[in-house]
BAROFI-475184 format. One line per field, with one value per residue (C-alpha): residue number from 1; residue in one letter; x, z negated, y. Coordinates in steps of 0.02 Angstrom, whole numbers. Example, Ala and Ser with C-alpha at 12.3 -4.5 7.8 and 13.67 -1.06 7.14 Angstrom:
REM BAROFI-475184
num <- 1_2
residu <- A_S
east <- 615_684
up <- -390_-357
north <- -225_-53
//
This chain:
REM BAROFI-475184
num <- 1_2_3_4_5_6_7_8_9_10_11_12_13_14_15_16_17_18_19_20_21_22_23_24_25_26_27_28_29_30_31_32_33_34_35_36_37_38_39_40_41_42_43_44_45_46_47_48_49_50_51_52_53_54_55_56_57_58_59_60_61_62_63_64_65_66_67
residu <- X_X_X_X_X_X_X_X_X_X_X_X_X_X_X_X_X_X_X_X_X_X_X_X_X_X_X_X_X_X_X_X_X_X_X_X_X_X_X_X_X_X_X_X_X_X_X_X_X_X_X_X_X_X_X_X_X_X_X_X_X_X_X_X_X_X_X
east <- 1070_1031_951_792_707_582_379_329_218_315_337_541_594_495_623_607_441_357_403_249_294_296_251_297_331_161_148_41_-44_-107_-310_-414_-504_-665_-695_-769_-923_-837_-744_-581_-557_-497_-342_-238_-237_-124_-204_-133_-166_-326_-384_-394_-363_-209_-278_-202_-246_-377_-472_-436_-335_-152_-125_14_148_174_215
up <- -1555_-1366_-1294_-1246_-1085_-1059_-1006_-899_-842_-766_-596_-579_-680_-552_-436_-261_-292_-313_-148_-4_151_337_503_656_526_441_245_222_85_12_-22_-52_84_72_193_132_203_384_346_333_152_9_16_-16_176_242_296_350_243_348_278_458_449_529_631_737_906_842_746_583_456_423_265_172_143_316_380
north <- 59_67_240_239_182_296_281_155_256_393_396_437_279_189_208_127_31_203_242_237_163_251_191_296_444_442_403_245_191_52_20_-144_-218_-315_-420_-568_-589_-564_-690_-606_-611_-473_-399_-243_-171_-14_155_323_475_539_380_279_91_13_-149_-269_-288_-403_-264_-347_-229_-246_-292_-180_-312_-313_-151
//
């Protein structure tokens, strides 16, 4: 009989995709942006801890799969 895996839901048998991602040493997280009626779409978009939006040098907000 094999040993047992453990929770899903707890976080250290995540491993690596538990991990937040850092840009110029800040944590960044992820958080859904709306932007639909600009035009922009919905998508999950990258912001710093202090909870300030990363944008491009558009103004549009990075979205998190790219940093």
């Amino acid at each position: 009989m094999a040993g047992k895996k453990g929770s899903k839901n707890n976080i250290s048998n995540r491993g690596k995709g538990a991990d937040l991602k850092k840009l110029d040493g800040k944590v960044v997280k992820p958080t859904m942006y709306v932007g639909e009626r600009l035009g922009h779409g919905n998508y999950m978009a990258a912001k710093f801890e202090d909870g300030m939006l990363i944008k491009d040098k558009y103004g549009r907000p990075v979205p998190y799969k790219m940093i």
